[in-house]
N, C-alpha and C positions, 0 to 999 in steps of 0.2 A: 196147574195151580190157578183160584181162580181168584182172579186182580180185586182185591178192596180200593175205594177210595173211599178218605177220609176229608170231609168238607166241614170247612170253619164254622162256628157257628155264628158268627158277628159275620159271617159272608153275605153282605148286604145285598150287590149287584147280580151274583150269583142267584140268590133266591127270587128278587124280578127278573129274570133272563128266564131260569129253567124251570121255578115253579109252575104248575099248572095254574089257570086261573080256577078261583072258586064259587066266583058269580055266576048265576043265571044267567043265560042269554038277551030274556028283554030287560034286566037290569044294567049287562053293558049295553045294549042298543038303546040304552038311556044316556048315559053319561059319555062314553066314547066320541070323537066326533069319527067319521073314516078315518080309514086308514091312509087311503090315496085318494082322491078325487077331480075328476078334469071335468071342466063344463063350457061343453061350447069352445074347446081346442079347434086353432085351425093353425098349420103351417106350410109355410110354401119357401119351395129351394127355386130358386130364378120361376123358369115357367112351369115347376112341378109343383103339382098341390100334393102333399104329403100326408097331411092331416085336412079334414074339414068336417068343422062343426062336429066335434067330437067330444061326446059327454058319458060318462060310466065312473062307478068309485065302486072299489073295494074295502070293504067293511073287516074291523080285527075279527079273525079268527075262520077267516075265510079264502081258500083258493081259487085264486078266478084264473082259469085259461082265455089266453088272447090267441085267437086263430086269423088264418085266414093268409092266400096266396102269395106270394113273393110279392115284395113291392107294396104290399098292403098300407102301410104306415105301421106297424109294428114296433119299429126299433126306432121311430120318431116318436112313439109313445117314451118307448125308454128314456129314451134323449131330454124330454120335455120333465118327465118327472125328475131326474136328477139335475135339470138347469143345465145340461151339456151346451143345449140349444134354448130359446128362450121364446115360447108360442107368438104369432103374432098377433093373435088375438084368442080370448078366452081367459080361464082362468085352470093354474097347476094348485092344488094342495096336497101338503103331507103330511099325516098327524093333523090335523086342522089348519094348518099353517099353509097361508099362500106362500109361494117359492119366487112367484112372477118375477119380483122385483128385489130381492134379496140377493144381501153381498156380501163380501168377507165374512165374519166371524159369524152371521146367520147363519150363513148357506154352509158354512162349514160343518153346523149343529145341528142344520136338518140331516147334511147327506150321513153325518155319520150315522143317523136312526135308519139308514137304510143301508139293507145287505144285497151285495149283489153277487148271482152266481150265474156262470156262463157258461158255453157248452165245451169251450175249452175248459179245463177244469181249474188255471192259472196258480197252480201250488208249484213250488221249487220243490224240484227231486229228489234233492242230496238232502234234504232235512228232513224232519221224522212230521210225521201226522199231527204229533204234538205243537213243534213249532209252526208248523205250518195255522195253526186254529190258533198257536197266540196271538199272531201276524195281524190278528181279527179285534186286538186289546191298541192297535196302534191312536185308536183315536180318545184313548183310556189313560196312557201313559206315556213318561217320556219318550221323544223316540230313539233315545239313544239305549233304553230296554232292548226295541224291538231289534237295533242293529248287532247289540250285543248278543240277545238274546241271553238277557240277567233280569230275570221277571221278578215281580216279586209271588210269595206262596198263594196269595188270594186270585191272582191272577191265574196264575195254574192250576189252581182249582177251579176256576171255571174256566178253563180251557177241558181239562180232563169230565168235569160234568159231561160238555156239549159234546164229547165224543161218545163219553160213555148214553149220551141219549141217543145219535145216533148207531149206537151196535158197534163199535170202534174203538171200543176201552183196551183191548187187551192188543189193539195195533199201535196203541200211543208212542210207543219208540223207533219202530217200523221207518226206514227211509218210504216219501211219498210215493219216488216211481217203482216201488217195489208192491205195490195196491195194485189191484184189479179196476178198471174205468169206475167200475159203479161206487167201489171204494171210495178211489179218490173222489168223485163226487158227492160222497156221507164226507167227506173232509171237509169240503168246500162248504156246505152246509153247517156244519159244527164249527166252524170258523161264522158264519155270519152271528150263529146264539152267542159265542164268546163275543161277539162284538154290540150281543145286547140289541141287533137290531126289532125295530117292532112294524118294518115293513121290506120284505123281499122282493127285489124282480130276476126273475129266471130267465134267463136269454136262452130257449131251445137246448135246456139241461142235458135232454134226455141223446140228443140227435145221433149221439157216437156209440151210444151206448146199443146192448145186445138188449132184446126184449126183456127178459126177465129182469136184468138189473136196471131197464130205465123203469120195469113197473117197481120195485123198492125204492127208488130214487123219489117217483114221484110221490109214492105212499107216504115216507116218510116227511117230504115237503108238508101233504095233508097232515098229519099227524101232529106234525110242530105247530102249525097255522092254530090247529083247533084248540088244544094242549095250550097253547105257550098266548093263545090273540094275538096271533103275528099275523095282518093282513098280505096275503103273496099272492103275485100279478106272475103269469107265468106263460111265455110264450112259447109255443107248441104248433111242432105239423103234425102229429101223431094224433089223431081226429079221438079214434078209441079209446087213448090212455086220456085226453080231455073229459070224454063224457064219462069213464069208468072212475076218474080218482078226484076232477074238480068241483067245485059247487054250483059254479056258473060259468057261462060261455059265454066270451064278449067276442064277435067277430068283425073284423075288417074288411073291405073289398075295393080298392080305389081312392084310399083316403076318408071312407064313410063308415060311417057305425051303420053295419046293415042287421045286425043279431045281436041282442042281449036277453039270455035264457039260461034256467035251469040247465044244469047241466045231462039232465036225466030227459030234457024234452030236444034235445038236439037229433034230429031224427034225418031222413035222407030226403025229405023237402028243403031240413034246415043248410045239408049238407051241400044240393045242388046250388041255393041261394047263394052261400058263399063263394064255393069254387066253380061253381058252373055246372053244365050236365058232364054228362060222363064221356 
């Protein structure tokens, strides 16, 4: 049988989450500011420099892979964009908004515009696909909903949308650990749209996954970004599935921005630059 869903029509947050946009591109690249932007990041743990002098933004509607060797600065990008860590010099924006120096009920309004997905896939097992993506409305509603799990119907409606976007409608009642990895990873994902995010970072989504499902994984990633102007920052060792599914390729080496390109010009000059010879 095949699953109807039925969506409100006064479903306000729903239609900005999962509607496609309708503008032109240079008419958002008029009005949008980035999505993410850091300029001139630099940070340092005791005597390790982590970051330095590090400048690159992601634009809505756009997939940027962040490459580059273990140790890179990678996951100190991460750290820095959600304020885990706080650069020590430079500047973090999200959505146009510096983050630098933001506290309480700020920083609580930025992080929720931002959706995070990991390589673990962080869903609880015992509950269905469904609750696990409302779990993504917590910054939405009270949180005694979320413990409940007593949503109300507008809520569930776009919960059910963000599944049914990514291919996962008719799993909606499905316990989580009962999904295949790449599954549960379209979960994690239709959990950040219910959550209305309009900037993602992907922590090496793909790393567990079997080839064919981290290429759906990542497609999909593309797909929302373009569809929905969700700017997504996405970290990747997987060199080929970078240059076949993102827009551009920002590389790390030591704490430095040594590559920022097309992702269709990332070639095996670009690739020794980064990791080295072979």
């Amino acid at each position: 049988m095949t699953a109807h869903l039925h969506l409100p029509l006064d479903a306000v947050p729903l239609e900005e989450t999962l509607r496609p946009s309708t503008a032109g591109p240079r008419a958002e690249a008029r009005t949008e500011p980035p999505a993410l932007t850091l300029e001139r990041v630099c940070k340092r743990y005791r005597e390790t420099t982590a970051l330095d002098d590090v400048s690159f933004a992601v634009r809505p509607g756009e997939l940027v892979a962040l490459v580059g060797p273990s140790g890179a600065g990678k996951s100190t990008v991460f750290r820095c964009l959600t304020r885990l860590v706080t650069a020590d010099s430079g500047h973090v924006a999200v959505l146009g908004t510096r983050v630098d120096a933001l506290r309480g009920r700020a920083l609580r309004e930025v992080r929720r515009r931002i959706g995070l997905i990991f390589q673990q896939f962080n869903l609880i097992g015992r509950l269905s696909a469904l609750d696990n993506v409302l779990a993504g409305r917590l910054g939405h509603v009270a949180t005694w909903r979320v413990a409940t799990r007593l949503f109300p119907d507008e809520d569930r409606q776009i919960a059910l949308a963000a599944l049914d976007r990514v291919g996962l409608l008719d799993k909606a009642y499905q316990r989580a650990d009962s999904l295949s990895g790449g599954q549960q990873q379209r979960v994690a994902i239709a959990r950040v749209l219910a959550q209305q995010s309009r900037v993602v970072l992907a922590d090496e989504p793909v790393s567990s996954l079997d080839p064919s499902s981290a290429a759906n994984v990542i497609g999909v990633l593309r797909d929302i970004a373009r569809e929905h102007r969700i700017g997504v920052l996405c970290a990747l060792h997987q060199v080929d599935f970078a240059r076949d599914c993102a827009d551009r390729i920002v590389a790390l080496r030591a704490g430095r921005l040594v590559l920022d390109t097309p992702a269709r010009d990332f070639d095996a000059a670009a690739f020794t630059r980064v990791y080295g010879a072979a």
